[in-house]
Phi, psi and omega in degrees: 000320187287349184278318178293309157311312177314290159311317189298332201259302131026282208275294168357287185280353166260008168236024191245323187265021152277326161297332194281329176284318138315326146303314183289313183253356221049027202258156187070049188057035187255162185294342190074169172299333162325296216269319186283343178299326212297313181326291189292341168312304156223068130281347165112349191287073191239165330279157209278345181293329182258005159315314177293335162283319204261354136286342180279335193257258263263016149265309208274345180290303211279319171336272166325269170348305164281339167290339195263331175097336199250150169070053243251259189326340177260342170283307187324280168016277213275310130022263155343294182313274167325357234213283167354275195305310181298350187289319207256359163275324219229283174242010169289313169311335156274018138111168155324283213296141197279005211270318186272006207052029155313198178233084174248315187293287196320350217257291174321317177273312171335302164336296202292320185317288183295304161330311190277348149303288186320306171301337191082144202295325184108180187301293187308024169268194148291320190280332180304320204289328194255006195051018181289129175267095197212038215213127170137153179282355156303248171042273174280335167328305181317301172303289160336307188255017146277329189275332153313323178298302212299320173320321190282308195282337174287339171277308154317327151306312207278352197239000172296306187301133157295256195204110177062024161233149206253341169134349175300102183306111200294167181264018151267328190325000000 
């Protein structure tokens, strides 16, 4: 079992934090903070570059973490949160199948997110090595309706400013 957690935790949190390096940095063919800004922008996301640092932080953060094992419910979290938003920013109208560009994979890591809280990172974490009792289903509740908190306020932020405007009085007004 600790070897399948471990990969299971591993293989997730380095591709969560690839996404976030691609948001952030471009790297692995990503849009960069530019191009993923332009996106979420249209998308409803504003503005959207720092919507885009701050899903990009909170992947390449949650990322680490979960790969690493450590702060296990606050990597879900951050997780969740992203996984929440791209659900509902992105692919819930198009149904379940990721084939239609549905939310069937993010739903699916989300998933992975919360599991792995419950159960716990396994011997081969940071949190076992560091004795954090950070394992369990409070735990993962916890992740879950914080990465739902996080989601509703990034999505509720992102969309307060309107589409080109920056908050600035133009100087005829």
């Amino acid at each position: 079992m600790e070897v399948g957690l471990l990969a299971l935790r591993v293989i997730v949190g380095g591709l969560f934090v690839g996404h976030g390096a691609q948001k952030l940095f471009g790297r692995f063919r990503g849009a960069g903070l530019d191009g993923t800004g332009e996106f979420f922008e249209s998308v409803g996301l504003r503005p959207g570059r720092m919507m885009a640092m701050t899903a990009g932080l909170a992947e390449l953060t949650g990322g680490t973490l979960f790969a690493l094992g450590l702060l296990t419910p606050l990597a879900a979290a951050l997780l969740i949160a992203v996984m929440c938003s791209a659900i509902a920013t992105v692919h819930w109208r198009n149904g379940l199948w990721v084939t239609e560009n549905g939310f069937e994979y993010p739903l699916v890591l989300a998933a992975v997110a919360f599991a792995v809280t419950a159960i716990g990172a396994g011997a081969w974490s940071l949190d076992e090595a560091l004795s954090l009792d950070v394992a369990g289903l409070g735990w993962a509740l916890a992740a879950l309706a914080t990465g739902l908190l996080g989601a509703i306020a990034a999505l509720g932020l992102g969309r307060l400013r309107p589409h080109g405007r920056t908050g600035a009085t133009p100087a005829n007004a």
